[in-house]
C-alpha positions as a printed NumPy array, in Angstrom:
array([[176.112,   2.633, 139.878],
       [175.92 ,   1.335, 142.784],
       [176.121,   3.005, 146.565],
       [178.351,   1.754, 149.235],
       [176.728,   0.688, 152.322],
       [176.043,   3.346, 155.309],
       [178.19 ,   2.262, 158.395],
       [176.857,   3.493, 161.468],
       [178.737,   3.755, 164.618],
       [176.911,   3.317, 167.913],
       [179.854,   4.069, 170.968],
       [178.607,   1.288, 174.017],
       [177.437,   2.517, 177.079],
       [180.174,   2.907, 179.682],
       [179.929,   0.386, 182.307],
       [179.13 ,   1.8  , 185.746],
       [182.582,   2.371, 188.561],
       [182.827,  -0.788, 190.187],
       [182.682,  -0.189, 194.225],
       [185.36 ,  -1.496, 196.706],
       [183.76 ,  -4.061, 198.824],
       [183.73 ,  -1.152, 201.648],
       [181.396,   1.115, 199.608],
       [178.712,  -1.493, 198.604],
       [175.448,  -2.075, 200.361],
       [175.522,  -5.433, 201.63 ],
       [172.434,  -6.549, 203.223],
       [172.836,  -8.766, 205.966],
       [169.31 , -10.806, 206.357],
       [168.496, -11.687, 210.088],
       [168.022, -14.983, 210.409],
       [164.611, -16.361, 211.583],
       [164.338, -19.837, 212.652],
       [162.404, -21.66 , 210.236],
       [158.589, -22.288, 212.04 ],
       [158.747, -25.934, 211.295],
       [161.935, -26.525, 212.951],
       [160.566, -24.325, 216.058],
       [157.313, -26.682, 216.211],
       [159.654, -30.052, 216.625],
       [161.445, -28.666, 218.902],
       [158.542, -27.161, 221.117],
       [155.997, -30.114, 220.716],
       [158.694, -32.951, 220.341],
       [156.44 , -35.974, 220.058],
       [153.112, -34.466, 219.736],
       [154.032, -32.731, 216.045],
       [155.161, -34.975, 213.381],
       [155.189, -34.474, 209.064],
       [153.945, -36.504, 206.141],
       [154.412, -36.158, 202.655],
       [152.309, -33.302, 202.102],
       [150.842, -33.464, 205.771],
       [151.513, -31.81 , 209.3  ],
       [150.172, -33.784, 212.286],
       [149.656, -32.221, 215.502],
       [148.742, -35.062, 218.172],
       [148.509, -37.837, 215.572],
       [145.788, -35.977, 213.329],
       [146.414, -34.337, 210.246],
       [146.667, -30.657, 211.178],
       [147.09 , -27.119, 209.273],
       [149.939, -25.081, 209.789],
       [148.197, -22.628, 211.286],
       [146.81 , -24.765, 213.516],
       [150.344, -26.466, 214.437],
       [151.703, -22.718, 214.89 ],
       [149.38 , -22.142, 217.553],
       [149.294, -24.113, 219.595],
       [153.704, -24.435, 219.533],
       [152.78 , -20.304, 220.135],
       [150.83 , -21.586, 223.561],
       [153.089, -24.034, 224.687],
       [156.363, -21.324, 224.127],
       [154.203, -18.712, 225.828],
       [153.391, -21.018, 228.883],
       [157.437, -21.257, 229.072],
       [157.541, -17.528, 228.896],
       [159.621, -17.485, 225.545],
       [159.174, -15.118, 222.551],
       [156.286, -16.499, 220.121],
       [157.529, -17.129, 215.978],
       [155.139, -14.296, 214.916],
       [156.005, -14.654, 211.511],
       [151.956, -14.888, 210.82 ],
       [149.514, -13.01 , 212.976],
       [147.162, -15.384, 213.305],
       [149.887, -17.625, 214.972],
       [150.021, -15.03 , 217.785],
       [148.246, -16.136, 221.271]])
């Protein structure tokens, strides 16, 4: 003789409430210029980009480097500095 099979029954977690759009957390990210895009604007000429290269003056240059020295000439001007990495900071 043979048994039937054993069923079991596993009830599905209930989903969570879904929020109105006025009870969510929405985070609203502040937008930071991108440093790159700071750096041809501050230097102009002086700071141009290779595949794979920064150049600050016509020599290849590091970013932190480039940062710099865009940090100097905004601080000269007596705007804010992109402090985005410490060591950019004048």
């Amino acid at each position: 003789m043979t048994k039937p099979p054993i069923v079991l029954y596993r009830p599905s977690k209930p989903s969570p409430p879904v929020k109105s759009p006025t009870e969510q957390n929405k985070f609203t990210p502040v937008n930071k210029p991108n440093p790159l895009s700071v750096a041809q604007a501050t230097l102009g000429s002086r700071f141009g980009e290779r595949p794979e290269t920064l150049l600050l003056d016509g020599q290849p240059a590091k970013l932190d480097r480039v940062m710099r020295e865009t940090n100097r000439v905004l601080k000269a001007q007596g705007l804010a500095q992109v402090n985005a990495n410490p060591a950019w900071v004048v």
